[in-house]
DRENMIVO-504728 format. One line per field, with one value per residue (C-alpha): residue in three letters; x, y, z; residue number from 1. Coordinates in nm, 3 decimals. Layout:
residu ALA;...
east X;...
north Y;...
up Z;...
num NUM;...
***
This chain:
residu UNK;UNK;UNK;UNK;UNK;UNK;UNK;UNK;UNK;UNK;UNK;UNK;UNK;UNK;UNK;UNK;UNK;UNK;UNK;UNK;UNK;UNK;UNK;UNK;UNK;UNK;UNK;UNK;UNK;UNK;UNK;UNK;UNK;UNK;UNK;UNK;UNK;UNK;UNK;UNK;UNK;UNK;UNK;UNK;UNK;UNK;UNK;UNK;UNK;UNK;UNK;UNK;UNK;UNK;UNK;UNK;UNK;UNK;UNK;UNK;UNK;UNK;UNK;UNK;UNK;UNK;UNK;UNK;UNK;UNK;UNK;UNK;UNK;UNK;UNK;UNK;UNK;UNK;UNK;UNK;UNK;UNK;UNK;UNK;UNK;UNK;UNK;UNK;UNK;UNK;UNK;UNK;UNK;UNK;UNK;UNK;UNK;UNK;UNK;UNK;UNK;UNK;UNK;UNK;UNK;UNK;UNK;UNK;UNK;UNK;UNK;UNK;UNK;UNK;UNK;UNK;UNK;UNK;UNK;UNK;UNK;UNK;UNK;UNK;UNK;UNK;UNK;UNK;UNK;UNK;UNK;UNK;UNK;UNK;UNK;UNK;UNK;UNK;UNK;UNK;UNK;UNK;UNK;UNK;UNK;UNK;UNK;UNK;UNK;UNK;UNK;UNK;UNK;UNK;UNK;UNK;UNK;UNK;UNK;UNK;UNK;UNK;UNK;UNK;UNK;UNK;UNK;UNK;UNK;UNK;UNK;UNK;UNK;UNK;UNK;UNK;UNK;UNK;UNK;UNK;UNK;UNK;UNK;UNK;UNK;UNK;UNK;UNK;UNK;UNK;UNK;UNK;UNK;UNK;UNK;UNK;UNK;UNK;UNK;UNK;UNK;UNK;UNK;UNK;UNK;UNK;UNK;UNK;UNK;UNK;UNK;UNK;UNK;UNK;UNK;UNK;UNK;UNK;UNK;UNK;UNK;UNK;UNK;UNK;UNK;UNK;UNK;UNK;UNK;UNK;UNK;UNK;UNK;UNK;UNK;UNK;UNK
east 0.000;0.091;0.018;0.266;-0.027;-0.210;-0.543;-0.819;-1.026;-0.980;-1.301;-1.289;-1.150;-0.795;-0.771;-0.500;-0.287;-0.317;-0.190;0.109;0.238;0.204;0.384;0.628;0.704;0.669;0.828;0.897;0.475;0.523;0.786;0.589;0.337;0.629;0.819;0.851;0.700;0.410;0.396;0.435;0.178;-0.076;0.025;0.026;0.318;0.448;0.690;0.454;0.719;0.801;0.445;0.470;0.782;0.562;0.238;0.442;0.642;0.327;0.126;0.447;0.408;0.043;0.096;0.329;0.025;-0.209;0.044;0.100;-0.291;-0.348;-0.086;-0.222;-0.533;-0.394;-0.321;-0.662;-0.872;-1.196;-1.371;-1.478;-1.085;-0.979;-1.284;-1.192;-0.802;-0.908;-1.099;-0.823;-0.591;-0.843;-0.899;-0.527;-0.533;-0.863;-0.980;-0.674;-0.566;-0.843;-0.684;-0.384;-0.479;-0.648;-0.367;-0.202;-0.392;-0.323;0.013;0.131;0.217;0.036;0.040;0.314;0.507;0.406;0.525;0.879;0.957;1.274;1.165;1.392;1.582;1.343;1.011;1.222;1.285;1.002;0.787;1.006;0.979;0.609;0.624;0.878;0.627;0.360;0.517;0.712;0.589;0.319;-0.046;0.012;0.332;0.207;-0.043;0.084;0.321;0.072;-0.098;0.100;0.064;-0.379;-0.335;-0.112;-0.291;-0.617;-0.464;-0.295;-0.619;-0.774;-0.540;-0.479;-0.939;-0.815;-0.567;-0.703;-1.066;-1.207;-1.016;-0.944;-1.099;-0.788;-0.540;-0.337;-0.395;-0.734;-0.833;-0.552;-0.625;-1.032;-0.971;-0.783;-1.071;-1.347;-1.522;-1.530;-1.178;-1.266;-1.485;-1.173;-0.958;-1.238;-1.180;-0.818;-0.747;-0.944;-0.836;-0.470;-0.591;-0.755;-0.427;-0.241;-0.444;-0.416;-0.026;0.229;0.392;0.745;0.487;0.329;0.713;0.812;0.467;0.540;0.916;0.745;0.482;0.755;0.995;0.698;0.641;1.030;0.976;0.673;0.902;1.127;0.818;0.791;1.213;1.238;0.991;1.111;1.510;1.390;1.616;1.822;2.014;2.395;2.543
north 0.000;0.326;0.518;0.853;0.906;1.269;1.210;1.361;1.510;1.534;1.471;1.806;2.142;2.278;2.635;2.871;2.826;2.464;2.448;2.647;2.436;2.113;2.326;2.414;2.045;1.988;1.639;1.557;1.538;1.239;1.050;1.024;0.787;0.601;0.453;0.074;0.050;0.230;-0.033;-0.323;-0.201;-0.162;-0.518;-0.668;-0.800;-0.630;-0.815;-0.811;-0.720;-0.390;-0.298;-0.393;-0.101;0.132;0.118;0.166;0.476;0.587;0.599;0.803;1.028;1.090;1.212;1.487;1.568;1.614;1.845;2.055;2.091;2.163;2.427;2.566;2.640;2.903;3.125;3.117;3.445;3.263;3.030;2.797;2.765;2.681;2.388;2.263;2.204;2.054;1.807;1.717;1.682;1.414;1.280;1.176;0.999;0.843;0.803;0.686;0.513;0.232;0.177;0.133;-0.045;-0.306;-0.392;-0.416;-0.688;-0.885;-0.804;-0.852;-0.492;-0.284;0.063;-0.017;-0.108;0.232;0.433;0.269;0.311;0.502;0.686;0.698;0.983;1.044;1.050;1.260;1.553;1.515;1.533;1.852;2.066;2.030;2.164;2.389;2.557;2.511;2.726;2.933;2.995;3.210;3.023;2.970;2.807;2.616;2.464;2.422;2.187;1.931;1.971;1.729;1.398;1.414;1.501;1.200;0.964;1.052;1.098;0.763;0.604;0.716;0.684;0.302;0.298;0.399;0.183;-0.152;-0.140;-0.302;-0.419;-0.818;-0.944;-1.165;-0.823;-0.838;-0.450;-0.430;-0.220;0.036;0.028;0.105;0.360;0.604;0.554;0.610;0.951;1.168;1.222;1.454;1.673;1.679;1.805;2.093;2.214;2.182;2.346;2.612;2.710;2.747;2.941;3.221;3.169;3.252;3.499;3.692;3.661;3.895;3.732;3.627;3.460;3.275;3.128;3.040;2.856;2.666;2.580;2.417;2.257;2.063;1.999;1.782;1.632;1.498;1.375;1.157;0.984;0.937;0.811;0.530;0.514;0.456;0.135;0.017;0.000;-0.035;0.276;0.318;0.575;0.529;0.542
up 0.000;-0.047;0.256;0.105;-0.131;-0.057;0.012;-0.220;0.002;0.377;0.631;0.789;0.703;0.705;0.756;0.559;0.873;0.886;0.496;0.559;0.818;0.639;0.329;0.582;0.696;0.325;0.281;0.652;0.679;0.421;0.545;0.873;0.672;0.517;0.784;0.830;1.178;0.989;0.726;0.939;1.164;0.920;0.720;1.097;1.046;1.388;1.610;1.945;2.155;1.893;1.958;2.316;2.370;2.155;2.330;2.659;2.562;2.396;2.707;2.890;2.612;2.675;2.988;2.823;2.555;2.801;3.034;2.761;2.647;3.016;2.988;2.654;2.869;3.093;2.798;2.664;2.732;2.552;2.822;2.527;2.496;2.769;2.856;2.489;2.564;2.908;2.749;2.491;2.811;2.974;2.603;2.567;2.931;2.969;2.614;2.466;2.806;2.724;2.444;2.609;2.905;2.695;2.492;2.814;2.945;2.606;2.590;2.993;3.102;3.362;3.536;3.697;3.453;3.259;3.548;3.589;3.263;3.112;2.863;2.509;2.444;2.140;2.350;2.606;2.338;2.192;2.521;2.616;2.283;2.371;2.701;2.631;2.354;2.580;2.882;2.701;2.306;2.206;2.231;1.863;1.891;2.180;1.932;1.665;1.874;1.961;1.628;1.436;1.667;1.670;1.260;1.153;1.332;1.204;0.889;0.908;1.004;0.663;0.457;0.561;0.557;0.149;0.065;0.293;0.339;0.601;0.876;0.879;1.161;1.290;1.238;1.538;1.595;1.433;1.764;1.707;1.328;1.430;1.692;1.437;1.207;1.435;1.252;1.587;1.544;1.255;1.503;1.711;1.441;1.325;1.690;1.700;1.346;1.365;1.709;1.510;1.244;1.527;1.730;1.366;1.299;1.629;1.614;1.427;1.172;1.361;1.622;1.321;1.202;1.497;1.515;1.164;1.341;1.614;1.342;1.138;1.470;1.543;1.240;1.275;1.657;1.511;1.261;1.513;1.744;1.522;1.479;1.876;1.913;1.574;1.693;2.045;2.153;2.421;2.588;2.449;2.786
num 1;2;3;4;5;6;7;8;9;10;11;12;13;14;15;16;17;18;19;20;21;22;23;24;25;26;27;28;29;30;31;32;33;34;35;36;37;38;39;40;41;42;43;44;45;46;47;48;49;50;51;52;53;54;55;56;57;58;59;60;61;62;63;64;65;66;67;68;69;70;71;72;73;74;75;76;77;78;79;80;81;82;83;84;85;86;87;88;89;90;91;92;93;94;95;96;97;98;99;100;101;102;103;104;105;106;107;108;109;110;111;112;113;114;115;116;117;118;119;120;121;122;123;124;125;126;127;128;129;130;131;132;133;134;135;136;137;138;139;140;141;142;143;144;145;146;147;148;149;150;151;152;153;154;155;156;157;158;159;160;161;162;163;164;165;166;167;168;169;170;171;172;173;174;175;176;177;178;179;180;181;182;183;184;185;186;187;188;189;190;191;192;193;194;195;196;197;198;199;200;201;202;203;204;205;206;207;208;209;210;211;212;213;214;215;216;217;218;219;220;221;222;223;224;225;226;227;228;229;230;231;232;233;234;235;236;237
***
């Protein structure tokens, strides 16, 4: 399959801010769909224990997503605002968590085992430049940050809906495979894009680079997501 295919149409909208980020990553957006965790996932042809180290950093990295929402919601003068990145801080814990807790219990790992974990160095920088553009970037910045991870992964999910159909019923991930499918998503990404386009549009333009910068820096740590439970990174020393 070829998941580096554009898709024709998208199911929601993406704003004129939006567009000019995903110029700005220009090729780095693509080679986020092309990686061969990403292929291997979706053919479910996964070594278990790859996804296993995945689905664990993945839940650490969560956490970080939803710290960073949460502090995207202090800089929001709009009420509306601030409730909507509060709930995408509880989405990425509870909703998600399911997810994760499920495969969990098929794949023998538990709370526990989440918290001890030593996170990569790849989920460590990536889980700081969101933070660090959370606390200290402009609200546009802060979003455009933890734009990228919700957007490939729903993006993912259709493009693999394109190129697949429907979902075998004995694929070993069939559950992860559904979940980024699941059409509510899209409502989620109305919200989230057009909160960066008002952000955008009520920065000056050096605020709106520096919010493209942190765009495409993301766009590299989620090929490098994928990198770090394919290789099964560790820290060198």
């Amino acid at each position: 399959m070829d998941l580096t295919a554009p898709l024709d149409t998208r199911a929601f909208s993406v704003p004129p801010f939006a567009e000019a980020c995903l110029d700005h990553a220009d090729d780095t957006w693509t080679a986020a769909f092309d990686h061969p965790f990403v292929h291997a996932l979706a053919e479910g042809t996964l070594d278990a224990d790859t996804f296993m180290f995945y689905q664990m950093q993945d839940a650490r990295y969560l956490e970080a997503f939803a710290d960073a929402a949460s502090l995207l919601s202090t800089q929001c003068t709009d009420p509306d605002d601030t409730l909507w990145f509060i709930d995408a801080a509880r989405l990425a814990i509870v909703v998600e968590g399911e997810l994760h807790e499920g495969y969990g219990d098929e794949l023998g790992y538990g709370p526990d085992d989440i918290r001890q974990l030593q996170l990569t160095p790849n989920n460590r920088a990536y889980q700081n430049h969101m933070i660090e553009r959370a606390q200290r970037g402009t609200l546009v910045a802060g979003t455009a940050a933890i734009t990228p991870c919700p957007w490939l992964y729903v993006e993912l999910g259709q493009r693999l809906e394109r190129d697949m159909g429907a979902i075998p019923e004995d694929h070993p991930y069939a559950e992860w495979l559904a979940m980024y499918r699941d059409p509510e998503f899209n409502e989620y990404m109305d919200n989230l894009l057009e909160r960066l386009q008002r952000f955008a549009d009520a920065a000056d333009d050096a605020a709106r680079e520096r919010a493209k910068t942190a765009f495409t820096t993301s766009v590299r740590y989620e090929w490098m997501f994928w990198d770090q439970a394919w290789t099964q990174q560790e820290w060198p020393v």
